[in-house]
PDB file of N, H, CA, C and O in Angstrom:
ATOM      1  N   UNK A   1     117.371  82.069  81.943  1.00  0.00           N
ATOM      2  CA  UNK A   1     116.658  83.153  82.559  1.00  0.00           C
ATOM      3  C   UNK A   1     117.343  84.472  82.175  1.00  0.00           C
ATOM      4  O   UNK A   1     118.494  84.557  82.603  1.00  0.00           O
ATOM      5  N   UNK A   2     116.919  85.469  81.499  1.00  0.00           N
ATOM      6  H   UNK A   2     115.984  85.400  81.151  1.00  0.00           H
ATOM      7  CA  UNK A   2     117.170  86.701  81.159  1.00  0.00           C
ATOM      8  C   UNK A   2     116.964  87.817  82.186  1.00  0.00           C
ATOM      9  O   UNK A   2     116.037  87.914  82.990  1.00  0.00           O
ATOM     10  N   UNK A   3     118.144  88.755  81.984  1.00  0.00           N
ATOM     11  H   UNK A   3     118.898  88.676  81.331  1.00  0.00           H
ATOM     12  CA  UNK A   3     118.341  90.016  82.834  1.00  0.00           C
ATOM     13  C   UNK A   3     116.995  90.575  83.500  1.00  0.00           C
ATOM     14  O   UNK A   3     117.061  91.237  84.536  1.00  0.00           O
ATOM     15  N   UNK A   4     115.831  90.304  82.909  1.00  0.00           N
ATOM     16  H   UNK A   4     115.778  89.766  82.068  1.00  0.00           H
ATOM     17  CA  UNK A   4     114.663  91.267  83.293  1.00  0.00           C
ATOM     18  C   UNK A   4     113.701  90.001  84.226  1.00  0.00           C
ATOM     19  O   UNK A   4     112.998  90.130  85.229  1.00  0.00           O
ATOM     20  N   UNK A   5     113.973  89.015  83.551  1.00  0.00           N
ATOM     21  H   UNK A   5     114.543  88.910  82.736  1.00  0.00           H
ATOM     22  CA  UNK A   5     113.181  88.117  84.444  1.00  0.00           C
ATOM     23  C   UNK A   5     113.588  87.893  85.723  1.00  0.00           C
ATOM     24  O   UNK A   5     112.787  87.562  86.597  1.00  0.00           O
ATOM     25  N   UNK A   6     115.201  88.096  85.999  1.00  0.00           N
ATOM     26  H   UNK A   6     115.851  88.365  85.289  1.00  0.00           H
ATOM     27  CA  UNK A   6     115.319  87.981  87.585  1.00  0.00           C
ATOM     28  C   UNK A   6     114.939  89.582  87.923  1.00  0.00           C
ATOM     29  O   UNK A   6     114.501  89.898  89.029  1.00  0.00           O
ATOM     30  N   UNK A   7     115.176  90.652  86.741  1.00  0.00           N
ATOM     31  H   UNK A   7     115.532  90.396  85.842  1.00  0.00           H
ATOM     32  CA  UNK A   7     114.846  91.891  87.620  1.00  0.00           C
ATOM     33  C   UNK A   7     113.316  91.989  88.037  1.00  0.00           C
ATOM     34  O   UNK A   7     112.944  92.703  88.968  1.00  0.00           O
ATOM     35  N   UNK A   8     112.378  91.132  87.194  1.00  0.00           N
ATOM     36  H   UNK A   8     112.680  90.551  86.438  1.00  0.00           H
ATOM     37  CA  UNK A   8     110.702  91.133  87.182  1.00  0.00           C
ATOM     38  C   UNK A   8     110.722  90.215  88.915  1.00  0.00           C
ATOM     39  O   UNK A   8     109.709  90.410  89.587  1.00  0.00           O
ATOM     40  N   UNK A   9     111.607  89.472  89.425  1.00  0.00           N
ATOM     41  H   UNK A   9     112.430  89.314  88.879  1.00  0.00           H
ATOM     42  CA  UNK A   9     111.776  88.556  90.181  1.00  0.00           C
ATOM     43  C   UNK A   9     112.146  89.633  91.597  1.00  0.00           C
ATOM     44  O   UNK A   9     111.324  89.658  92.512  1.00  0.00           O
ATOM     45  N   UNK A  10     113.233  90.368  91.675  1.00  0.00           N
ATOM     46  H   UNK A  10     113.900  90.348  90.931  1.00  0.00           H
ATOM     47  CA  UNK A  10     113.237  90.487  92.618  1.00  0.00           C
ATOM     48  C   UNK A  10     112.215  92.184  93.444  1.00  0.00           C
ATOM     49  O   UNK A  10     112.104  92.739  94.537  1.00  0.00           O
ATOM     50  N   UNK A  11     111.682  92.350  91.938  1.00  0.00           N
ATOM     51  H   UNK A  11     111.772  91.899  91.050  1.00  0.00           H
ATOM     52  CA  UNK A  11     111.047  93.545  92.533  1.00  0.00           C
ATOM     53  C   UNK A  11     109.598  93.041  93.083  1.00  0.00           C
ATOM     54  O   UNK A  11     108.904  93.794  93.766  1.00  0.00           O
ATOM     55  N   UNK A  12     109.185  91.726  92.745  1.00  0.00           N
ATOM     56  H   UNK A  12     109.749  91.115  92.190  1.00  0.00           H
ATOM     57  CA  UNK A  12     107.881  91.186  93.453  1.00  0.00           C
ATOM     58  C   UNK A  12     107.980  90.817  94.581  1.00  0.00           C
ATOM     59  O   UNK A  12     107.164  90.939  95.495  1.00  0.00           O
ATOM     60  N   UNK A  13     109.290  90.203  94.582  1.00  0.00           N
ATOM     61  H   UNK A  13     109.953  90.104  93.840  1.00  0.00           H
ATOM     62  CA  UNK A  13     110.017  90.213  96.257  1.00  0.00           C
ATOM     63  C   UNK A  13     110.056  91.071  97.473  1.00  0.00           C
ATOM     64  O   UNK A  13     109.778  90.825  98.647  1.00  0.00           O
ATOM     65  N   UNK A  14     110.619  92.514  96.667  1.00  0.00           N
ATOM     66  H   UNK A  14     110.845  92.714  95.713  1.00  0.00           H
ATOM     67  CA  UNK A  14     110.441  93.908  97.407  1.00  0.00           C
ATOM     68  C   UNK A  14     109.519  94.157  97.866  1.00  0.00           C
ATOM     69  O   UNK A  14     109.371  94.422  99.058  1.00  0.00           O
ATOM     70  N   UNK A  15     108.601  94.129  96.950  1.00  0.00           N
ATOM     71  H   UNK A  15     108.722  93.914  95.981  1.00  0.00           H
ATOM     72  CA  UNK A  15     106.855  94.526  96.890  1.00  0.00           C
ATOM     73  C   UNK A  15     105.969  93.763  97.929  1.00  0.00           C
ATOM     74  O   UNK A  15     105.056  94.222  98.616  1.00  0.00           O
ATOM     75  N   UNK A  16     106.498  92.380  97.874  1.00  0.00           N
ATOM     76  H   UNK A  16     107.239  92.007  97.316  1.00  0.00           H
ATOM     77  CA  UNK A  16     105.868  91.704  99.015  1.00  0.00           C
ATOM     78  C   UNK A  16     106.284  91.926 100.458  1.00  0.00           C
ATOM     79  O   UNK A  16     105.472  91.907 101.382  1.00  0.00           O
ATOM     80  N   UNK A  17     107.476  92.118 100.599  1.00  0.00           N
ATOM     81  H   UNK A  17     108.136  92.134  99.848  1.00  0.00           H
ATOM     82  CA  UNK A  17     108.459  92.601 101.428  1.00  0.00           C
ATOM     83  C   UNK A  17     107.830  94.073 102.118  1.00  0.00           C
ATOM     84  O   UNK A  17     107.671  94.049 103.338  1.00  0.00           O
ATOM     85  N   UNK A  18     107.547  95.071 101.539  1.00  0.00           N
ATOM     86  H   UNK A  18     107.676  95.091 100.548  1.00  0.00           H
ATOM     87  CA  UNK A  18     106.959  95.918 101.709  1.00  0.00           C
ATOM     88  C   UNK A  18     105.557  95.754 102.474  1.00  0.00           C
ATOM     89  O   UNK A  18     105.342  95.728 103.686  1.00  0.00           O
ATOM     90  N   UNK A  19     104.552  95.640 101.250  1.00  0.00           N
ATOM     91  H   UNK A  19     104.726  95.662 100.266  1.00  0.00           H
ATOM     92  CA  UNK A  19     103.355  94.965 101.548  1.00  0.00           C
ATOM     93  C   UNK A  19     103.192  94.198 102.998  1.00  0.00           C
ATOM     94  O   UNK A  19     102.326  94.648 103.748  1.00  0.00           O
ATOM     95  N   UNK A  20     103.874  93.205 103.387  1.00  0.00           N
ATOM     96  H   UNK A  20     104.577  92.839 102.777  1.00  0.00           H
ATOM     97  CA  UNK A  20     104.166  92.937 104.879  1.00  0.00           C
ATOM     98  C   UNK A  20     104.567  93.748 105.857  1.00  0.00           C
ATOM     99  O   UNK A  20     104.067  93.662 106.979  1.00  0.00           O
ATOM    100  N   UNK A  21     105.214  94.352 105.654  1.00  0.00           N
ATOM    101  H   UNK A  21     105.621  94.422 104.743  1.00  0.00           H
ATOM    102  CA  UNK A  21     105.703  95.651 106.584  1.00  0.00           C
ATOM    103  C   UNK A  21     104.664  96.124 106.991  1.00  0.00           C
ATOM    104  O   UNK A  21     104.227  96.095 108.141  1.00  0.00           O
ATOM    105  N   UNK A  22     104.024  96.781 105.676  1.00  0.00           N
ATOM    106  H   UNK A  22     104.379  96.804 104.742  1.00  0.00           H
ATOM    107  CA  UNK A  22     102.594  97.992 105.845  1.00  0.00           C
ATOM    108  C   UNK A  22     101.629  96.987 106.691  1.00  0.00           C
ATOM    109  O   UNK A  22     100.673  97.536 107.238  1.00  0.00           O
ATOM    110  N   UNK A  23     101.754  95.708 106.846  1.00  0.00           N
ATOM    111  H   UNK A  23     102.530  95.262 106.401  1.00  0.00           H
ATOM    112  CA  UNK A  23     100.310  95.089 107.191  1.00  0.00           C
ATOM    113  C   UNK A  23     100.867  95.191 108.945  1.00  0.00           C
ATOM    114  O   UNK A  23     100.439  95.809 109.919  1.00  0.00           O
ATOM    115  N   UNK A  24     101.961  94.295 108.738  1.00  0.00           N
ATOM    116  H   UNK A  24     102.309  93.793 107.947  1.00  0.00           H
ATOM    117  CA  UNK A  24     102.046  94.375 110.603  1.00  0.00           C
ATOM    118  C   UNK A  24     102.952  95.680 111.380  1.00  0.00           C
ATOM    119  O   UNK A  24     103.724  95.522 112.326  1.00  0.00           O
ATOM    120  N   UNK A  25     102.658  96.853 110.770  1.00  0.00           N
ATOM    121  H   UNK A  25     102.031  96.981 110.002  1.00  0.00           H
ATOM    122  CA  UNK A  25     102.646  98.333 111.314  1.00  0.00           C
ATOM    123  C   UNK A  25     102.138  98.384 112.744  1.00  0.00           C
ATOM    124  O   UNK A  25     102.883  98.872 113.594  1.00  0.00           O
ATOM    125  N   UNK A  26     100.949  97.929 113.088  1.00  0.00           N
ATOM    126  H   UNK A  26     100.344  97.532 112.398  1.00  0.00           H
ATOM    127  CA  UNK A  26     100.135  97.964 114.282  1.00  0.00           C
ATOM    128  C   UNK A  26     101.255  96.822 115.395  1.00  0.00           C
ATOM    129  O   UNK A  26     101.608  97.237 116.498  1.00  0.00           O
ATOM    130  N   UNK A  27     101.493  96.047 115.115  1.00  0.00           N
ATOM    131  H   UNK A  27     101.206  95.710 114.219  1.00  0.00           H
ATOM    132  CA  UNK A  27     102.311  95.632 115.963  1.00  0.00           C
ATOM    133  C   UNK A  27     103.848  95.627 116.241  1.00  0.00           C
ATOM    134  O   UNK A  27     104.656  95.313 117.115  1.00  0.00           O
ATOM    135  N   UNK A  28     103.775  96.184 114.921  1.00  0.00           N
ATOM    136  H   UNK A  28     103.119  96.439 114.211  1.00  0.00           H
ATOM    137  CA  UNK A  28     105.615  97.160 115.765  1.00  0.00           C
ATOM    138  C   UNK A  28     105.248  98.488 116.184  1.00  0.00           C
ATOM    139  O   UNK A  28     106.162  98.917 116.889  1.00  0.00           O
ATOM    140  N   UNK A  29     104.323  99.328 116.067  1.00  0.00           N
ATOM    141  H   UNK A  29     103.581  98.980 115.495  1.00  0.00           H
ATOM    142  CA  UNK A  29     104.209 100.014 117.081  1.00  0.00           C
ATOM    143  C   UNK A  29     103.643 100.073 118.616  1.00  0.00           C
ATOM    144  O   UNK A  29     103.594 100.934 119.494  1.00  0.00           O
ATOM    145  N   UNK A  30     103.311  98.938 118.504  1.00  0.00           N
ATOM    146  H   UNK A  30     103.351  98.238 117.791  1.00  0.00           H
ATOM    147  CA  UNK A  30     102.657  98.639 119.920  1.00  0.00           C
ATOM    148  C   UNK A  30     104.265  97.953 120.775  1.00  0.00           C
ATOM    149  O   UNK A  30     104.555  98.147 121.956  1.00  0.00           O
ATOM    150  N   UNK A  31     104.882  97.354 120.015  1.00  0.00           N
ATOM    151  H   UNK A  31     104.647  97.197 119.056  1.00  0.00           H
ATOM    152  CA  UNK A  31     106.420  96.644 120.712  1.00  0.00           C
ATOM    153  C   UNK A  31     107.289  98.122 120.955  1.00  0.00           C
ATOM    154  O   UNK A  31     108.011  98.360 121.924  1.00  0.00           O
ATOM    155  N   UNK A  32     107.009  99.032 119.805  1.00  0.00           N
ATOM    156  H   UNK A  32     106.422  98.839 119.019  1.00  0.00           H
ATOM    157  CA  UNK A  32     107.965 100.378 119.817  1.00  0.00           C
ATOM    158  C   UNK A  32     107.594 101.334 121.065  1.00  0.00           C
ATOM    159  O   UNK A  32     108.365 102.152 121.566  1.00  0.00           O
ATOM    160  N   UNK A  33     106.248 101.072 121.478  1.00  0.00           N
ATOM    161  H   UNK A  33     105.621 100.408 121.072  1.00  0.00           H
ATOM    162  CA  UNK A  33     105.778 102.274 122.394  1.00  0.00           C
ATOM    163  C   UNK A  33     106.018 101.403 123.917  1.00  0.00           C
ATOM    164  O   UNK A  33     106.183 101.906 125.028  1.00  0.00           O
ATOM    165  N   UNK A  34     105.968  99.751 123.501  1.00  0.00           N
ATOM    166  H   UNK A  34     105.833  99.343 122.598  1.00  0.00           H
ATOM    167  CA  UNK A  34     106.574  99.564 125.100  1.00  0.00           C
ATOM    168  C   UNK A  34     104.952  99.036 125.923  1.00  0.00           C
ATOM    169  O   UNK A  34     104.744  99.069 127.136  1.00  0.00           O
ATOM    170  N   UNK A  35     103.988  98.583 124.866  1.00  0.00           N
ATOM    171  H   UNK A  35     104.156  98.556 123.881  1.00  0.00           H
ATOM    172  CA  UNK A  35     102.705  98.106 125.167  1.00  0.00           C
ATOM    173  C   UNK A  35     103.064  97.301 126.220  1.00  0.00           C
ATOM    174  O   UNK A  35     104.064  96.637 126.492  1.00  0.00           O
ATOM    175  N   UNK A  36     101.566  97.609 126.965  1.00  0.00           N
ATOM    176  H   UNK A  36     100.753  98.149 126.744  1.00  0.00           H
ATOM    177  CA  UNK A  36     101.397  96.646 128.028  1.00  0.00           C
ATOM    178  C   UNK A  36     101.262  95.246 127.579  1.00  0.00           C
ATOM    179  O   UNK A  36     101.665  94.202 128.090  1.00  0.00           O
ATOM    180  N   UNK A  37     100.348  95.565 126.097  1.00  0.00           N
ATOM    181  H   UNK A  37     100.020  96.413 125.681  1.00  0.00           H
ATOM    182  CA  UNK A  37      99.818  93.831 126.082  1.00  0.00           C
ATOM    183  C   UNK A  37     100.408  93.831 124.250  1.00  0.00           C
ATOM    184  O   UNK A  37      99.450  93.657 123.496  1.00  0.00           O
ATOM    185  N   UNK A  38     101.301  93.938 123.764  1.00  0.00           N
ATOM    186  H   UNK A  38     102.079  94.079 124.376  1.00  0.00           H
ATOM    187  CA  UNK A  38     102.301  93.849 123.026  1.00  0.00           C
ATOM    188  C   UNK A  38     101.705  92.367 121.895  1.00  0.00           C
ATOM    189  O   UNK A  38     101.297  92.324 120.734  1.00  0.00           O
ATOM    190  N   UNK A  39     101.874  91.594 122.686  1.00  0.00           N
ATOM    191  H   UNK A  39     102.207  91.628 123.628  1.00  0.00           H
ATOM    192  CA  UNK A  39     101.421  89.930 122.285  1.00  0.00           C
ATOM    193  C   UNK A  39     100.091  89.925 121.589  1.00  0.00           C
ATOM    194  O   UNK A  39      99.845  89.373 120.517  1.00  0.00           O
ATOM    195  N   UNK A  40      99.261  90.621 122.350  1.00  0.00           N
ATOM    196  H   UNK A  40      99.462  91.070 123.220  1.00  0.00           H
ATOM    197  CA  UNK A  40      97.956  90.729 122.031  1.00  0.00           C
ATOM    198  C   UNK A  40      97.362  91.544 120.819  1.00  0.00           C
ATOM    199  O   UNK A  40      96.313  91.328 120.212  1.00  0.00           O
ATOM    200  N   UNK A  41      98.341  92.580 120.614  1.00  0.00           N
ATOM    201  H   UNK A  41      99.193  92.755 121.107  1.00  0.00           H
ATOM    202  CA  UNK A  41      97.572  93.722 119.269  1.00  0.00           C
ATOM    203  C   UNK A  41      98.834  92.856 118.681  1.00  0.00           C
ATOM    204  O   UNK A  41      98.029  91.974 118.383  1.00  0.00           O
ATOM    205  N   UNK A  42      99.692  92.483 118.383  1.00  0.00           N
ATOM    206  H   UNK A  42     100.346  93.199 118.626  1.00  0.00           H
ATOM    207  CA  UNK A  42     100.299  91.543 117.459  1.00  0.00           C
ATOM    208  C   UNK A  42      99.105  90.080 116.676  1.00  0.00           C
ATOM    209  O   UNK A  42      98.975  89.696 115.514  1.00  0.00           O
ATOM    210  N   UNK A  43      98.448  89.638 117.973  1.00  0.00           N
ATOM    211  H   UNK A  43      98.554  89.951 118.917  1.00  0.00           H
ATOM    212  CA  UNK A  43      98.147  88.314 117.418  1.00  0.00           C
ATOM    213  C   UNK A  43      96.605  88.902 116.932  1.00  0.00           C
ATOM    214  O   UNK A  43      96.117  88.220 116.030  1.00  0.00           O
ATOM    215  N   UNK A  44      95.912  89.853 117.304  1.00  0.00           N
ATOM    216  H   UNK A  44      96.308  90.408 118.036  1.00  0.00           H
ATOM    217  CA  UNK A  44      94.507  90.404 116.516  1.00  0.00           C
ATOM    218  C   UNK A  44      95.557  90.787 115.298  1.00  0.00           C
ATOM    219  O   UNK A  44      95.466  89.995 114.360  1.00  0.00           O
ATOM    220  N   UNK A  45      96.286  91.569 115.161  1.00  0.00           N
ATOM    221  H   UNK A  45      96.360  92.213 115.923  1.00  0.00           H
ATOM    222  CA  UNK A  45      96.879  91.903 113.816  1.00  0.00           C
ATOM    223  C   UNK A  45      97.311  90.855 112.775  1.00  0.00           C
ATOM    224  O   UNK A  45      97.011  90.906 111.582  1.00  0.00           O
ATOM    225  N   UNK A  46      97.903  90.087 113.248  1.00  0.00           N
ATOM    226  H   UNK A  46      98.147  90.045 114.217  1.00  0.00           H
ATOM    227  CA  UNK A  46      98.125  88.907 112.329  1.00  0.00           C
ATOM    228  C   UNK A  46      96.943  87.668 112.058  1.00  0.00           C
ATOM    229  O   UNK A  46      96.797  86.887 111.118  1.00  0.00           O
ATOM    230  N   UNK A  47      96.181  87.868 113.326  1.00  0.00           N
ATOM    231  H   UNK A  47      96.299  88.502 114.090  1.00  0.00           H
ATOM    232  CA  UNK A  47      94.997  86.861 112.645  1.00  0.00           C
ATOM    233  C   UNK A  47      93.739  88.217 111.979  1.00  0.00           C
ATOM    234  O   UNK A  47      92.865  87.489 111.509  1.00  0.00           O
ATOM    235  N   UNK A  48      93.506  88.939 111.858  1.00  0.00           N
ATOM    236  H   UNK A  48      94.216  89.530 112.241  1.00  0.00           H
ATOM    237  CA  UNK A  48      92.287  90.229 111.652  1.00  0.00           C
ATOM    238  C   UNK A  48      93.080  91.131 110.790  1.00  0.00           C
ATOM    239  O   UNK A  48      92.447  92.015 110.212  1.00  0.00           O
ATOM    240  N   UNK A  49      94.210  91.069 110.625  1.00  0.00           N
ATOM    241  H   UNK A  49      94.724  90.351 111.095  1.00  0.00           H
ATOM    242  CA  UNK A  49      94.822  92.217 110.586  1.00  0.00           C
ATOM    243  C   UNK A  49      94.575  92.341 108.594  1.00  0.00           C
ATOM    244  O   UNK A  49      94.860  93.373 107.985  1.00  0.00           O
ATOM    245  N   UNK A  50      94.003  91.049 107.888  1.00  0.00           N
ATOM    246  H   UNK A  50      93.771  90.211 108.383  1.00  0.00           H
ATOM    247  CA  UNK A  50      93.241  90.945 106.631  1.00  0.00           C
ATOM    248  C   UNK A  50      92.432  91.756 106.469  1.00  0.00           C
ATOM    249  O   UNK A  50      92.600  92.531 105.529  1.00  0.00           O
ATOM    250  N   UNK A  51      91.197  91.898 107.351  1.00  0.00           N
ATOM    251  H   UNK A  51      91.061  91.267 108.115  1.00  0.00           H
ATOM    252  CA  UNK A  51      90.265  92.789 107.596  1.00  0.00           C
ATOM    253  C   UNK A  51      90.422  94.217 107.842  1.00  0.00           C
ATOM    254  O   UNK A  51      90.939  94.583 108.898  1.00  0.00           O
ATOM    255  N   UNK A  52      90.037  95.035 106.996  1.00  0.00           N
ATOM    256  H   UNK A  52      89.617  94.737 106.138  1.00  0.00           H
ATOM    257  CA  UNK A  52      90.699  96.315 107.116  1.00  0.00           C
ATOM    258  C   UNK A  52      90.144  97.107 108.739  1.00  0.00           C
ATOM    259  O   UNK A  52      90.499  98.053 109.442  1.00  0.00           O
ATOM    260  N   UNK A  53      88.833  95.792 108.751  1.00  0.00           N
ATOM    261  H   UNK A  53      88.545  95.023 108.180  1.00  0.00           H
ATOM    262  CA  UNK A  53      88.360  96.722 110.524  1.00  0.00           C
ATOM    263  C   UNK A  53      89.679  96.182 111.474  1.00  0.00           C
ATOM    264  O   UNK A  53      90.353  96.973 112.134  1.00  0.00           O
ATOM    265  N   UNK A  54      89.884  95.018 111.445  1.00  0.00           N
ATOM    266  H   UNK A  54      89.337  94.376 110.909  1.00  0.00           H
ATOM    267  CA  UNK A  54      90.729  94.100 112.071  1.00  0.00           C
ATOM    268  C   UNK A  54      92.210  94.860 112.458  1.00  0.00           C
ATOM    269  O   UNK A  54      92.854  95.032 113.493  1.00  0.00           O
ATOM    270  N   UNK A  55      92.385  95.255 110.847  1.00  0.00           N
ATOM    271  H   UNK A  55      91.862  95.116 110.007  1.00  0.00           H
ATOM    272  CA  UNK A  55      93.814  96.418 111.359  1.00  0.00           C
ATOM    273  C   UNK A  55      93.740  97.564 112.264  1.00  0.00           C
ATOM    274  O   UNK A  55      94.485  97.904 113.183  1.00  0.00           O
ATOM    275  N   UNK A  56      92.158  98.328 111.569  1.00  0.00           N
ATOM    276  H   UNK A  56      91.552  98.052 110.822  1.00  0.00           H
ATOM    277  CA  UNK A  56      92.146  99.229 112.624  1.00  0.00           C
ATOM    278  C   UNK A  56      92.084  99.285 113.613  1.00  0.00           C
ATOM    279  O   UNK A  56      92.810 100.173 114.059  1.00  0.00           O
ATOM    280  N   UNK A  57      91.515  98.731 114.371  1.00  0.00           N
ATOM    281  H   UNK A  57      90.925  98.010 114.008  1.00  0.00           H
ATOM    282  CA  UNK A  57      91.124  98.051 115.222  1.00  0.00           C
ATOM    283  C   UNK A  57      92.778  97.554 116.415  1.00  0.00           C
ATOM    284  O   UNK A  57      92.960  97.552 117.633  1.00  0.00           O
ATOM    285  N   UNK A  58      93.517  97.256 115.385  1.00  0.00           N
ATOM    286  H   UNK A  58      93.369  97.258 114.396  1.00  0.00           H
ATOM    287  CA  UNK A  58      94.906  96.943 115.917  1.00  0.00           C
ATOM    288  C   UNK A  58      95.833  97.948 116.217  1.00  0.00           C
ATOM    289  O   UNK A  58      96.561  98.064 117.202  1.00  0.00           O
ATOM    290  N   UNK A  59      95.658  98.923 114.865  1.00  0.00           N
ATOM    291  H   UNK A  59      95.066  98.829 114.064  1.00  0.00           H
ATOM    292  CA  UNK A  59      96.429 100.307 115.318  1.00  0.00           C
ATOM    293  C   UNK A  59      96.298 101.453 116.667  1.00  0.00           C
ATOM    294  O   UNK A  59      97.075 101.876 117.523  1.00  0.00           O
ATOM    295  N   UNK A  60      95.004 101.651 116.344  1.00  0.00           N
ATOM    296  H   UNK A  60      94.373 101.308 115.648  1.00  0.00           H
ATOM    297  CA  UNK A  60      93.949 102.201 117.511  1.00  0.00           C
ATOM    298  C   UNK A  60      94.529 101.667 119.134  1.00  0.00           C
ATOM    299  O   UNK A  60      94.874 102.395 120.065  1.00  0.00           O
ATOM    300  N   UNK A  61      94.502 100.478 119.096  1.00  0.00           N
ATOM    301  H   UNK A  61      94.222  99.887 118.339  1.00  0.00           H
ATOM    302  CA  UNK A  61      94.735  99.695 119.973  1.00  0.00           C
ATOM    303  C   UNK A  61      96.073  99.619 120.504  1.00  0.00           C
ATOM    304  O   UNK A  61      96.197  99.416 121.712  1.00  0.00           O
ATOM    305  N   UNK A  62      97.351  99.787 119.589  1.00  0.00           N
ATOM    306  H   UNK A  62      97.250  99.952 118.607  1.00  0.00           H
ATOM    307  CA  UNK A  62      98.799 100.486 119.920  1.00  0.00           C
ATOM    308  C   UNK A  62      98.617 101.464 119.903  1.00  0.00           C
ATOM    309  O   UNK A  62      99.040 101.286 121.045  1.00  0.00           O
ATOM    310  N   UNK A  63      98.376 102.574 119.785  1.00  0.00           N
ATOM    311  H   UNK A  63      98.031 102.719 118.857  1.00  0.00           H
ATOM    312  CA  UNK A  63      98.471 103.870 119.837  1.00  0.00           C
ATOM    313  C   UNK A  63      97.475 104.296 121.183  1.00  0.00           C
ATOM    314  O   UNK A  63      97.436 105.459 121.586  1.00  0.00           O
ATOM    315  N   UNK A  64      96.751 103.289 121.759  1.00  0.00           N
ATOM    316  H   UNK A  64      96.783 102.345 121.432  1.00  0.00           H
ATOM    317  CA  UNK A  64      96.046 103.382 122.810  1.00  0.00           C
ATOM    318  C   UNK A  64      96.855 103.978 124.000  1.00  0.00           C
ATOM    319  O   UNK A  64      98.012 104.244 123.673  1.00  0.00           O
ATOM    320  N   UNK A  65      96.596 104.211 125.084  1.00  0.00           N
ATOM    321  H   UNK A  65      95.656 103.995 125.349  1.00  0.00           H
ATOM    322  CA  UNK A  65      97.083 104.457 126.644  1.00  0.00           C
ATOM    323  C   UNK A  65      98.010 103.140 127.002  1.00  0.00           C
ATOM    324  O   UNK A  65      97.552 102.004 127.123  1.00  0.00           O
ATOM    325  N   UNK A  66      99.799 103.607 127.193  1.00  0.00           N
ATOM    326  H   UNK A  66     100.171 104.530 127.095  1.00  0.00           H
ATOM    327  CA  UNK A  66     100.343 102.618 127.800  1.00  0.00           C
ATOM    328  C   UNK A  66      99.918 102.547 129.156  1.00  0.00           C
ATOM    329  O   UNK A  66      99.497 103.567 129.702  1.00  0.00           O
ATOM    330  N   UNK A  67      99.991 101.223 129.901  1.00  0.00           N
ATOM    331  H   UNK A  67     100.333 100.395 129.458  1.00  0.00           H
ATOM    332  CA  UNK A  67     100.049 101.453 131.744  1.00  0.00           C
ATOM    333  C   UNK A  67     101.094 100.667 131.896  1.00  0.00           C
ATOM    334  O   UNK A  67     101.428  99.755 131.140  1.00  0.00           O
ATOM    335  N   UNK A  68     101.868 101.172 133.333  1.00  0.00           N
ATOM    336  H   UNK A  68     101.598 101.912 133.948  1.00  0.00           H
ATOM    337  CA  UNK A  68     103.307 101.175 133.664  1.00  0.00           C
ATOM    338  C   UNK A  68     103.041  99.611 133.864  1.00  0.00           C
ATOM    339  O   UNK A  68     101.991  98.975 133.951  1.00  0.00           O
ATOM    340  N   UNK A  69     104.119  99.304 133.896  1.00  0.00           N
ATOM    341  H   UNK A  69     104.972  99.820 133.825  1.00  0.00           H
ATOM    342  CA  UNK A  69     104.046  97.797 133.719  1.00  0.00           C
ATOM    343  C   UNK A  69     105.203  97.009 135.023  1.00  0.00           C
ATOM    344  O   UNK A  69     106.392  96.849 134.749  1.00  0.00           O
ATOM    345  N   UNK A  70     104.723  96.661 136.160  1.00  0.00           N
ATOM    346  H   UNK A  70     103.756  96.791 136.383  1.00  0.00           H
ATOM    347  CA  UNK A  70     104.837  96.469 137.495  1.00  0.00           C
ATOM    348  C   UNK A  70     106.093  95.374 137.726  1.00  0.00           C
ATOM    349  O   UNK A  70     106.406  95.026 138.864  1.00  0.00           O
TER     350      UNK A  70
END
């Protein structure tokens, strides 16, 4: 295996690495803001979160109105 093939190797790694990040955005900000229902815009995000309505739909939804949580 040559110098470029592990470098061709670990930058698809990054990239995917990334790429995941950007997808479940909606549910670390819903854990970051302290969501009421945290679990919930996580699991529409990871099952919908393919669907570009699905994400929105998820973001919208963290960035929604927290309520104090009893």
């Amino acid at each position: 295996m040559t110098n470029m093939d592990v470098m061709n190797q670990v930058m698809a790694y990054l990239l995917i690495f990334t790429l995941l990040c950007l997808y479940m955005i909606p549910s670390l900000i819903g854990a970051a803001r302290k969501h009421h229902r945290p679990n919930s815009i996580c699991w529409l995000n990871f099952l919908l979160g393919w669907t570009a309505a699905g994400w929105v739909v998820a973001l919208i939804w963290a960035f929604g109105t927290v309520e104090p949580q009893e």
